[in-house]
N, C-alpha and C positions, 0 to 999 in steps of 0.2 A: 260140369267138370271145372276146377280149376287148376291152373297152374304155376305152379312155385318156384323161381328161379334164386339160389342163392350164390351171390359173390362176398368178397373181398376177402377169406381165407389166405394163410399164408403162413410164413416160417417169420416168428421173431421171438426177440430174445427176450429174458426175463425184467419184468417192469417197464415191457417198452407195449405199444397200446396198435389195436387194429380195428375197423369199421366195418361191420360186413351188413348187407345189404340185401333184401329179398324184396323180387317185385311178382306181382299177383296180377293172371290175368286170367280170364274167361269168366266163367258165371261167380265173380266175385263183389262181395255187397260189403262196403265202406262199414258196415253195420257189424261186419264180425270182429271177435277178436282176436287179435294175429299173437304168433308166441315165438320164441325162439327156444330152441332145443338140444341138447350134448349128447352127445355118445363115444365117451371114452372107451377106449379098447379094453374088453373084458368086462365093461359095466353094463347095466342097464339105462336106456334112455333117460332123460332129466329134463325137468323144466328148469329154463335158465331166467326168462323174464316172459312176461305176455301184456299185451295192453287193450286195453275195452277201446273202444270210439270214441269213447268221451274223453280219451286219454288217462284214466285211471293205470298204474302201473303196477305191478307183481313182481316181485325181484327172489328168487332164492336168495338164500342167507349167504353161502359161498363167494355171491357178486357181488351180495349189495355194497355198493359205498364205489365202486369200479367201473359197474356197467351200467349203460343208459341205453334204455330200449326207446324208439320214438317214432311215430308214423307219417305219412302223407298221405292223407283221406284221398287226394285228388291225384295222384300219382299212384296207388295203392301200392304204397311201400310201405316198407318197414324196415327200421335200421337197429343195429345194436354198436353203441361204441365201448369199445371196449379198454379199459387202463389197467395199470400196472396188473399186466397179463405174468402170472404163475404155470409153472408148469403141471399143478393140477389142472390148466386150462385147458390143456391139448387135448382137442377131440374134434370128433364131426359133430361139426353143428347143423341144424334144422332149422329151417322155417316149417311153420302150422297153422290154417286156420282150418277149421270147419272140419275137423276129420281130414283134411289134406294133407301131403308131405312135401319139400322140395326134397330135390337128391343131396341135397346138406355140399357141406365148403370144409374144407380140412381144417383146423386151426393147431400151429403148431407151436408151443412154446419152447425154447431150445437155446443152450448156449452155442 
């Protein structure tokens, strides 16, 4: 089993930038690749960004140039920063590795 905790979700406005944060614990091996994931209201789930070990990175077209996914092998984090955040942003987002889910962080973009 592992387990997925995500923070730093929250209400902000348009072009203005937020961090969220997932930390990984129980049978979790530095070795997977972690992702982070959307779910806007009414949409299907989406890959937002995901990163190998090696730090190799994947970005949807949507974020690239805005968001920056990045890990700690040794803290088994994984972070996503996020800039000039759009109100196409606003969704739950996920952490994933391995088949695993966290219970995702609100993200709201809003005037």
């Amino acid at each position: 089993q592992v387990q997925l905790v995500e923070s730093g979700g929250g209400l902000v406005q348009p072009g203005g930038s937020l961090r969220l944060s997932c930390a990984a614990s129980g049978r979790f091996f530095s070795a997977n690749v972690m992702g982070w994931y959307r779910q806007a209201a009414g949409k299907e789930r989406e890959l937002v960004a995901r990163i190998f070990s090696d730090g190799t990175t994947n970005y949807a077209d949507p974020v690239k140039g805005r968001f920056t996914i990045s890990r700690d092998n040794a803290k088994n984090t994984v972070n996503l920063q996020m800039n000039s955040l759009n109100s196409e942003d606003t969704a739950v987002y996920y952490c994933n590795t391995n088949g695993y889910w966290g219970k995702g962080t609100l993200v709201t973009v809003s005037l």
